[in-house]
C-alpha positions in Angstrom: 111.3 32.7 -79.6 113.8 30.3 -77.7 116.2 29.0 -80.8 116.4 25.5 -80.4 112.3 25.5 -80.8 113.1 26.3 -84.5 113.3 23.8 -86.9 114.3 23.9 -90.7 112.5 20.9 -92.7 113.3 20.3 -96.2 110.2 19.8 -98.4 109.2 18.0 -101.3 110.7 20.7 -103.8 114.4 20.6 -101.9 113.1 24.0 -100.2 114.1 24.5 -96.6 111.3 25.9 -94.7 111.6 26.9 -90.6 108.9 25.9 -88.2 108.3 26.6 -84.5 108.0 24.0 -82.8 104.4 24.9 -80.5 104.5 21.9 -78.4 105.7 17.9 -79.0 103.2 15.1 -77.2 102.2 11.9 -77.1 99.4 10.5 -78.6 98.7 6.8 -78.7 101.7 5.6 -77.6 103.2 7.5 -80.6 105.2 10.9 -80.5 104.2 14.0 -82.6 104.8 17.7 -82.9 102.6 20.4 -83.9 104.6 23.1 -85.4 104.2 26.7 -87.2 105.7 27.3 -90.1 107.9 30.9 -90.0 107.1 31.9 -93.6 103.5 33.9 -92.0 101.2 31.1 -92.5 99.1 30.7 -89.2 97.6 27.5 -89.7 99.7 24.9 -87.5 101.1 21.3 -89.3 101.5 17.7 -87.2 104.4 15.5 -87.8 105.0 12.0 -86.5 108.2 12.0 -84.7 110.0 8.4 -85.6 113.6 7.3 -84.7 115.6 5.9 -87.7 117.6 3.0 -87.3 121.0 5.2 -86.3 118.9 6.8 -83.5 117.8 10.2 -85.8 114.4 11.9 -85.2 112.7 12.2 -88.7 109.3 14.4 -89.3 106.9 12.3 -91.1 103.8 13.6 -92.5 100.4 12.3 -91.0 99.0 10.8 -93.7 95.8 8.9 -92.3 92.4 10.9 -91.4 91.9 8.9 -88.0 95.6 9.4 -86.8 95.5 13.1 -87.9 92.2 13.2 -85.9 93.3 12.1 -82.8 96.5 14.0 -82.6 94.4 17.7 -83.4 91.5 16.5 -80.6 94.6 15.9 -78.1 96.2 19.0 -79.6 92.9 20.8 -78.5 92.2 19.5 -75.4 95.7 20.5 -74.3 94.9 24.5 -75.6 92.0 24.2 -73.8 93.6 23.2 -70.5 96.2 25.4 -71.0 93.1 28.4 -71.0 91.3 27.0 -68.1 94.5 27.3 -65.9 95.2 30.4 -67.2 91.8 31.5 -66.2 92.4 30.4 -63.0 95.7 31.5 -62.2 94.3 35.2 -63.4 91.4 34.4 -60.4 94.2 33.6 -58.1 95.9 36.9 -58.6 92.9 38.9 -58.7 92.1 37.2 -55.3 95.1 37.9 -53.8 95.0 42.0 -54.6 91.7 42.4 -53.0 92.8 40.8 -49.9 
């Protein structure tokens, strides 16, 4: 894991907790990152990336269904297309060692 993809959000209880950042995108003309946290959990969290007033990026939680919604359907449709070029990059290669 590259370090500066690991994050350390406080939450609600003052606790620090680490996350992976998996990939940041845009959505809507908003920002977001979908992150894993460290602690073993495997199920993946969205934030909304804002900028405070003094430039800062601050984590926000989504807290509206549709919002959420659309950023996990873009979220999936980038997985997917990530495993369809895979797919065909691993065609390409078998390709080329038969040739």
């Amino acid at each position: 894991m590259e370090e500066d993809r690991i994050i350390v959000l406080t939450d609600e209880d003052g606790n620090d907790v680490e996350f992976e950042v998996i990939v940041t995108m845009e959505v809507e003309g908003s920002e977001y990152a979908v992150m894993l946290p460290l602690d073993g959990s495997e199920e993946a969290v969205i934030f909304k990336i804002v900028v405070d007033e003094d430039g800062n990026e601050i984590m926000e939680t989504v807290l509206d269904d549709e919002e959420f919604e659309a950023v996990a359907a873009a979220y999936e449709d980038l997985i997917e297309e990530m495993e369809v070029d895979e797919d065909e990059d691993d065609e390409i290669e078998i390709e080329e060692i038969k040739h």
